[in-house]
C-alpha positions in Angstrom: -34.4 89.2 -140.0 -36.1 90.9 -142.8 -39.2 90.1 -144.9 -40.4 91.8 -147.7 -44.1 92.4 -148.4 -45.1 89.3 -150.9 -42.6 86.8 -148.2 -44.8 88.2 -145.3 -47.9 87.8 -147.4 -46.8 84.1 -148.6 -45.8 83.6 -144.9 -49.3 84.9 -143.8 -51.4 82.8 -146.3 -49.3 80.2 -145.6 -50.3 80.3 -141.7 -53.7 81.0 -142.8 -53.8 77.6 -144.9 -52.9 75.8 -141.6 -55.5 77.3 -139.3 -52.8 78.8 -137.1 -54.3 82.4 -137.8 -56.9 84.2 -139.7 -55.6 86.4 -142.9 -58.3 87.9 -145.6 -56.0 89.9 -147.5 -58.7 91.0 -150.2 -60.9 92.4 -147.4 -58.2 93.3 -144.2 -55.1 93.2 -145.6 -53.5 95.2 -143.1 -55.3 93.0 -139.9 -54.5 89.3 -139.2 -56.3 87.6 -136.2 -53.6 85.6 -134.3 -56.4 83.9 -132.4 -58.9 82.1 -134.4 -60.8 80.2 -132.3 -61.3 83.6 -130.3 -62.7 85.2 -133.3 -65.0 82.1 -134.1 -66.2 82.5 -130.5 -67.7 86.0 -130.9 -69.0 85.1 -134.6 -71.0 82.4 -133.2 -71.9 84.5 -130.2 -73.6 87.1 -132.8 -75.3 84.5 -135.1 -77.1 83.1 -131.6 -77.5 86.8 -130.6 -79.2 87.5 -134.2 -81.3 84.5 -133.9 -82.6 85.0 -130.6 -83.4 88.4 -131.5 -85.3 87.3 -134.6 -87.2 84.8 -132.4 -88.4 87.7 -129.9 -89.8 90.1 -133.1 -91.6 87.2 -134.2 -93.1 86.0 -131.0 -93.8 89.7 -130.3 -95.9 89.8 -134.0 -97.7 86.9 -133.0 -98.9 88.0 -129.7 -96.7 85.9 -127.3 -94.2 86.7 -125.3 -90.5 86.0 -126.1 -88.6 83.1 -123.8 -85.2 83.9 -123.1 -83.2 81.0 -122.7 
């Protein structure tokens, strides 16, 4: 079975719309993540790595040590 670029587009939005995948066609239109809670996984993963980070710099500026959970 065939599908022609704007069906496989439709197709992938349509997915995307469902939660079944991840498909940003104005930023990756060539990457779709099959996978989404995998891909919310590592997001969150960075945002706690940022913040702990951010927590050391400013425990560092103040004198203190950094805890690390």
């Amino acid at each position: 079975m065939e599908m022609d670029d704007e069906s496989c587009g439709e197709a992938l939005n349509f997915f995307d719309s469902l939660n079944m995948l991840f498909y940003f066609p104005d930023i990756l239109p060539q990457l779709v993540f099959m996978e989404p809670q995998m891909l919310l996984d590592k997001v969150s993963e960075l945002v706690e790595e940022t913040y702990h980070m951010r927590q050391g710099r400013r425990a560092s500026r103040a004198g203190g040590e950094a805890e690390i959970p």
